[in-house]
C-alpha positions as CSV (number, residue, x, y, z in Angstrom):
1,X,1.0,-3.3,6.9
2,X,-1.5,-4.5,4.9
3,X,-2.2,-6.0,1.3
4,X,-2.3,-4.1,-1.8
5,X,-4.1,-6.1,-4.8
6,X,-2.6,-5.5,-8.1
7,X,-4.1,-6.9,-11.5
8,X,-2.0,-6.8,-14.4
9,X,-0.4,-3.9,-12.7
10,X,-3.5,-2.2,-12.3
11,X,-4.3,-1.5,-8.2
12,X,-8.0,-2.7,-7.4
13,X,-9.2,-0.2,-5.8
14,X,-8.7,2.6,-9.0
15,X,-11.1,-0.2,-10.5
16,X,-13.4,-0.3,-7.6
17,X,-14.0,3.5,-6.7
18,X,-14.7,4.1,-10.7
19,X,-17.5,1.7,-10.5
20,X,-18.4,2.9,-7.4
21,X,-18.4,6.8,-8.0
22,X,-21.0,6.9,-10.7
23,X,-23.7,5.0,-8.7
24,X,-22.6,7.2,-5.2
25,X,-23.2,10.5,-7.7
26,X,-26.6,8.9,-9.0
27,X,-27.8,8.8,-6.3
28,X,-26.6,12.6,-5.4
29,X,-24.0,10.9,-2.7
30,X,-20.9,13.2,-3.2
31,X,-19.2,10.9,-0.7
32,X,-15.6,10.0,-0.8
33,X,-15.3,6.4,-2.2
34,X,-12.8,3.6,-2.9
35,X,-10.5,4.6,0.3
36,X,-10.1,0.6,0.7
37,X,-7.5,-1.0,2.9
38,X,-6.9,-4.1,2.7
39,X,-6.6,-6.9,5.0
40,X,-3.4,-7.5,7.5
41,X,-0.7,-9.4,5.6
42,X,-0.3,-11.5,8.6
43,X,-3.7,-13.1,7.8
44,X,-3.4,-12.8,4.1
45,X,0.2,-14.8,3.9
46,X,1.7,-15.9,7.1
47,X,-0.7,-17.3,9.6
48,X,-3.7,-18.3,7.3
49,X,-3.6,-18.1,3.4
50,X,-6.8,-16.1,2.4
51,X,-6.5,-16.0,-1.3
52,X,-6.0,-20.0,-1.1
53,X,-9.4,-19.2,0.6
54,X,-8.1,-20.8,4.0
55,X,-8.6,-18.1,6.3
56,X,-10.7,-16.5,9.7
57,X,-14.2,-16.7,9.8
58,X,-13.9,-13.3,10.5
59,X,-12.7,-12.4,6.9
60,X,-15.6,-14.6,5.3
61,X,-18.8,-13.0,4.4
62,X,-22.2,-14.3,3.6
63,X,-22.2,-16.8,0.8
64,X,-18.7,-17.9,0.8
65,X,-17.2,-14.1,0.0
66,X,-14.0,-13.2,1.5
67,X,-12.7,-9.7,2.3
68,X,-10.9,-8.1,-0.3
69,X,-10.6,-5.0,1.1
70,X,-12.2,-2.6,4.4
71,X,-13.2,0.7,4.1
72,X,-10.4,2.7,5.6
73,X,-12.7,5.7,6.9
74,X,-15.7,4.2,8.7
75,X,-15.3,3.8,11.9
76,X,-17.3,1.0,12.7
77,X,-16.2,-2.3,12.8
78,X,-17.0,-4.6,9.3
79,X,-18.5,-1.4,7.5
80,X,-18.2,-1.5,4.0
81,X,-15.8,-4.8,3.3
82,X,-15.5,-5.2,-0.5
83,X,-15.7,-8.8,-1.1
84,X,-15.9,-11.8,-3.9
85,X,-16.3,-15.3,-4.6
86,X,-13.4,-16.5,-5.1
87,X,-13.1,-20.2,-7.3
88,X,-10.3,-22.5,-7.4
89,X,-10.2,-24.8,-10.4
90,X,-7.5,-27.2,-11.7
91,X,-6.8,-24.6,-14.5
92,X,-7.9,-20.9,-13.2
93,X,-8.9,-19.0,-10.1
94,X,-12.1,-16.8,-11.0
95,X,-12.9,-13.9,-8.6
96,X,-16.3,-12.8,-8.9
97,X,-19.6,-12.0,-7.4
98,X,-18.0,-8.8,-6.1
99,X,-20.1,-7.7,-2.9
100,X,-20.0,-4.6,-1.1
101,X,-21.3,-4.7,2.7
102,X,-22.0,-1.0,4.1
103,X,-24.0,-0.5,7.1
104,X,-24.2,2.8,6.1
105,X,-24.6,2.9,2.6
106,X,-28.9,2.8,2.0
107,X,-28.5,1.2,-1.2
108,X,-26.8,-1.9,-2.9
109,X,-23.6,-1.3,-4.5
110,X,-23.5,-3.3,-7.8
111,X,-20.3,-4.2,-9.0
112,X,-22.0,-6.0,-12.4
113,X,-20.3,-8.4,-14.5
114,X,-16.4,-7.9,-12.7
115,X,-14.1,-10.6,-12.8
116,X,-10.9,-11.6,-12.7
117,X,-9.6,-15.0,-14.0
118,X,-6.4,-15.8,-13.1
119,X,-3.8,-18.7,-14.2
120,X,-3.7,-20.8,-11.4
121,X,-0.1,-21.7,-11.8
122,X,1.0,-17.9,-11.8
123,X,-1.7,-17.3,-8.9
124,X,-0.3,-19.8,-6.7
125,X,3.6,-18.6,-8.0
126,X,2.5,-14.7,-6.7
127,X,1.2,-15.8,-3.6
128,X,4.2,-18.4,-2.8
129,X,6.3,-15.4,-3.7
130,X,5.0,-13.2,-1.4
131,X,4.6,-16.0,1.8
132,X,8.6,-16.5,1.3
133,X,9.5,-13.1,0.8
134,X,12.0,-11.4,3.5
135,X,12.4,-8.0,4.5
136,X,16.3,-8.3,2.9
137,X,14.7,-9.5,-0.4
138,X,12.1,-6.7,-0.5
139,X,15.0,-3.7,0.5
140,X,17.6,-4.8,-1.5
């Protein structure tokens, strides 16, 4: 099982493979794109709290930019991890500074001016909500 990210009911990685499919085809790459996964729940929730930014070193990139998502096709371990920067102020959390890391991609991804500012009470209500969430709540 692994984490699906959802903005304003919107999944991420619709988002991500549109901005990514029109600089694959400029560059005549008719490649399949956007087949994200994301990261273990385990990790995300239960034994760390990545969007809280506590996480593995593992799942921290460069810069201070945590996996959002792996690519779910590579084959080779780390290829292609979709991360951000992810900022946690007293009134919003901003993800930004969206960074694509291919090993096999020969070019930079650029992901522009994407953001996502989020109320911080809300953000920290969806994660809480998810950490103390059982399988009876989720099936019933």
């Amino acid at each position: 099982m692994t984490a699906a990210i959802y903005i304003n009911g919107v999944d991420l990685r619709m988002i991500i493979e549109k901005i990514e499919a029109e600089q694959l085809a400029r560059k005549g790459l008719h490649i399949r794109n956007g087949c994200y996964e994301g990261i273990s729940s385990f990790i995300a929730f239960d034994n760390q709290n990545h969007f809280l930014c506590k996480t593995l070193d593992d799942y921290i990139y460069s810069n201070q930019r945590y996996t959002l998502y792996d690519y779910k096709y590579s084959g080779i371990p780390g290829d292609h991890s979709l991360t951000c920067k992810i900022a946690i102020g007293p009134k919003e959390v901003i993800w930004y500074d969206f960074k694509n890391f291919s090993k096999v991609i020969s070019f930079e991804l650029n992901y522009g001016e994407l953001e996502f500012h989020f109320c911080v009470d809300q953000y920290f209500d969806a994660i809480n909500a998810v950490r103390n969430n059982t399988a009876g709540n989720i099936y019933s």
